[in-house]
N, C-alpha and C positions, 0 to 999 in steps of 0.2 A: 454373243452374250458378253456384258460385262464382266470383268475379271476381279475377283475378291476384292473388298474395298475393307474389309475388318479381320484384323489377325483373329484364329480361332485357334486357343489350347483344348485340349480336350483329355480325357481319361479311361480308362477299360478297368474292373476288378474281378477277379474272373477265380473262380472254383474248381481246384481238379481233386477225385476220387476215385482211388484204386485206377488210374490212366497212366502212360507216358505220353503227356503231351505234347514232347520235341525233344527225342532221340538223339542223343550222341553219337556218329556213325565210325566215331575214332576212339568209343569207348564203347564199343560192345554193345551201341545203341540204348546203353543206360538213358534216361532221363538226366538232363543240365543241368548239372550242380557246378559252385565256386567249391573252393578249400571250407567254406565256411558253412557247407550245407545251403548253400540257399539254391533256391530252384530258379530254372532260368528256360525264356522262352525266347528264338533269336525275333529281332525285328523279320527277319526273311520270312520267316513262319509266320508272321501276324500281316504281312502283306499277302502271305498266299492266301489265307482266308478271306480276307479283306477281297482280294482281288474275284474269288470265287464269289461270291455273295453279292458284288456288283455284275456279273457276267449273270447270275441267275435271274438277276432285277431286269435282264434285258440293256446292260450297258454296253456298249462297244469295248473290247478288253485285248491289249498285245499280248501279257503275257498270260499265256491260257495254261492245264493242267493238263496235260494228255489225254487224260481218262474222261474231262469236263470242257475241252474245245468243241467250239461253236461252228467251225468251217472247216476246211480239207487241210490245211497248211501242217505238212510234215514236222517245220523248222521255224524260231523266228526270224530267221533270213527268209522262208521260203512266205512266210504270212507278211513281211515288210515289201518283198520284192512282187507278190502277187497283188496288193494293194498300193505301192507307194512306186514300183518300176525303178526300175536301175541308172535313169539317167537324171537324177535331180540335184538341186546343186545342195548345199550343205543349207541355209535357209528353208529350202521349197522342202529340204527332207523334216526340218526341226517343226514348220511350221502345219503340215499335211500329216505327220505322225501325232502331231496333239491337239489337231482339233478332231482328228478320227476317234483314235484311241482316250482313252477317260483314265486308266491307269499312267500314260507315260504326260501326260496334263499334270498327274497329278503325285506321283513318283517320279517322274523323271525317265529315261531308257540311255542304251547307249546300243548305238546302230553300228554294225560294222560292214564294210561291203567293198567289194573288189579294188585294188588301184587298175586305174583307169592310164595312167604313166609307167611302163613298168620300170623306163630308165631313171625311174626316181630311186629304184634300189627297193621299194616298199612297194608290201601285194596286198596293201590292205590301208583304208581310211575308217577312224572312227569316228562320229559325231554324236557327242554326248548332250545328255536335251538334262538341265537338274531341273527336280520336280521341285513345288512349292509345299507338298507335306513329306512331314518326315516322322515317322513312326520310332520310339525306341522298343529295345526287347524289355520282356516281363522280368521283374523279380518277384519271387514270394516276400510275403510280411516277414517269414521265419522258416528257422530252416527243415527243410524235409525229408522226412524218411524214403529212401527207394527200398521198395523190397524185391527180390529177386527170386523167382521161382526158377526149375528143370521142367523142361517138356519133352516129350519123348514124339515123334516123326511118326505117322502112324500107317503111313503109305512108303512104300521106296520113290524115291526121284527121280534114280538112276536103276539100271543095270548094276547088279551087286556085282558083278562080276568087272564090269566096266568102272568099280568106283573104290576100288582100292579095299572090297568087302564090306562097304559098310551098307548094313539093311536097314531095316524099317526102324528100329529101336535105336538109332540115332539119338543122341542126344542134345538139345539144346538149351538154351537161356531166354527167358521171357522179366522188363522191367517192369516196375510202374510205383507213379506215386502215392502213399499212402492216403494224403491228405494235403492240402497246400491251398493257400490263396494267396493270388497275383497280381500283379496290379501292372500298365505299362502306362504310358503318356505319349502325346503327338500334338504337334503343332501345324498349322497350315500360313502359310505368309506369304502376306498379299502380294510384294516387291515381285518376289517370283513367279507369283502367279501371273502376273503382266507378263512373262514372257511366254509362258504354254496357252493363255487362256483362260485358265481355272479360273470358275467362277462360282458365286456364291450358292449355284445351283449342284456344281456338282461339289462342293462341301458340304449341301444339306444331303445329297446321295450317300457320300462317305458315313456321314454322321449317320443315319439310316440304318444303316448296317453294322454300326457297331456293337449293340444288343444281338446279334443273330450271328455273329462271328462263326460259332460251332455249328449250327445248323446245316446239315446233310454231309458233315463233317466225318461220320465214324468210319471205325476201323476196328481191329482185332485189339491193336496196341490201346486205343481209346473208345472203348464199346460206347453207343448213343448214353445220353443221360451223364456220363462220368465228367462231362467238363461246363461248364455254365457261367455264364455272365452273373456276376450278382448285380453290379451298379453299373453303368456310364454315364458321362455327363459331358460335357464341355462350359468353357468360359469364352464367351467373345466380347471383344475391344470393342472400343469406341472408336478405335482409328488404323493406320494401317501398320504403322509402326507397335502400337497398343502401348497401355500403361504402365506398363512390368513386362519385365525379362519373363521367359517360358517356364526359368528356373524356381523364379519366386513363387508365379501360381501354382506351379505343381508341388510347391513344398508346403501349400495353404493346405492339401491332402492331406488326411492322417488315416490309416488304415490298420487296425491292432485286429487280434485274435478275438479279443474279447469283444470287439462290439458286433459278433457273430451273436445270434439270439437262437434259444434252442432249437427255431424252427429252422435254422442257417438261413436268415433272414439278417440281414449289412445294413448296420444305422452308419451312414458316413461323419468322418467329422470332418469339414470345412471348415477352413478362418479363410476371416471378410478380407478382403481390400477393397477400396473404395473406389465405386465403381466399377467393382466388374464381380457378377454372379455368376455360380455355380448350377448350371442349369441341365437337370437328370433327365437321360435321355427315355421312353416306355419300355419299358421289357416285355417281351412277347414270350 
């Protein structure tokens, strides 16, 4: 396949109610906030959605979710090494890793695997493949309430006896946000895509799924329903380089509170630049 010939920016605005949709594990698992209240979603988390939602489309996918892997592979050494073998040279591994896989095409990976010299002092080579899209994390429009509830353990886990006494009536802490809309942005470019392959077929996959991000997503911490796509879109070039910086078009976005409508229905506001349109992707 041909490899991207037109830069593509693109957009996500996304809804979360009564959810934490990406936990702090250095803060007690709160919900991401700045000093300034605003809520944050990392880029890592919108590639694992991402990446889940193309594995469910039937795409070839490295990095897989334990609980959502398609084949036996323990490890992604053990999924690299049972598909791609341990003797390739650094080329044949960049080259056979990304026409396989669709996410390291399109992310990018970084392969690590035995040295093969040990008298070089080094027991390990790695070979970094950069992808041609690049995802940032979410901010809210504004900043967000976390509210924090006690939950009380309603089983033992342990032997009380074996656990320092402590029974059923344990005590914990459950986040989530009250309310919040988010917005992220992503780029795909063409220059790098010449070196994995990406092609303008697997950015129409990409783009495909970024309406359905959430979907078969839930959990305790984000019960189904609580997080939602309002808009997506993207903007593509006329060329490979494109007309504007990544920065410019994404600042053509304007995204307030208010142009929520009672039904939480998202009227965007877009400003033009010339030549290149904002083009909304169907929400399902």
């Amino acid at each position: 396949m041909t490899a991207l010939q037109n830069k593509i920016d693109f957009a996500v605005v996304f809804e979360v109610k009564n959810a934490n949709p990406n936990g702090d594990p250095l803060n007690g698992n709160r919900p991401r906030t700045d000093y300034d209240g605003i809520g944050e979603v990392t880029d890592v988390c919108l590639k694992r959605k991402i990446r889940d939602r193309l594995l469910e489309q039937g795409h070839s996918i490295f990095v897989q979710s334990e609980d959502r892997k398609s084949d036996d592979a323990t490890s992604l050494r053990d999924r690299a090494e049972k598909n791609l073998g341990k003797k390739l040279t650094r080329d044949e591994t960049i080259q056979q890793a990304s026409e396989k896989w669709l996410d390291v095409r399109a992310f990018g990976q970084l392969f690590a695997f035995s040295s093969k010299k040990k008298e070089e002092g080094s027991d390990g080579v790695s070979i970094g493949i950069r992808g041609p899209v690049t995802v940032q994390s979410a901010f809210s429009i504004a900043p967000v309430e976390v509210v924090s509830v006690q939950i009380t353990k309603s089983v033992n886990g342990e032997d009380p006896k074996k656990a320092g006494g402590r029974t059923s009536d344990t005590m914990g802490m459950k986040h989530r946000v009250k309310h919040g809309v988010y917005v992220f942005y992503g780029a795909m470019n063409p220059q790098l895509a010449e070196k994995t392959g990406f092609s303008d077929q697997d950015a129409e996959a990409i783009l495909e799924v970024l309406p359905r991000i959430f979907e078969n997503d839930a959990s305790s911490a984000r019960p189904e329903g609580t997080l939602q796509v309002l808009k997506a879109g993207y903007w593509k070039h006329t060329s490979k380089a494109g007309q504007y910086s990544s920065a410019k078009v994404h600042q053509t976005l304007k995204v307030r509170m208010d142009d929520l409508n009672p039904n939480g229905e998202l009227e965007l506001q877009v400003g033009q630049l010339d030549g290149l349109v904002f083009t909304e992707l169907p929400l399902f």
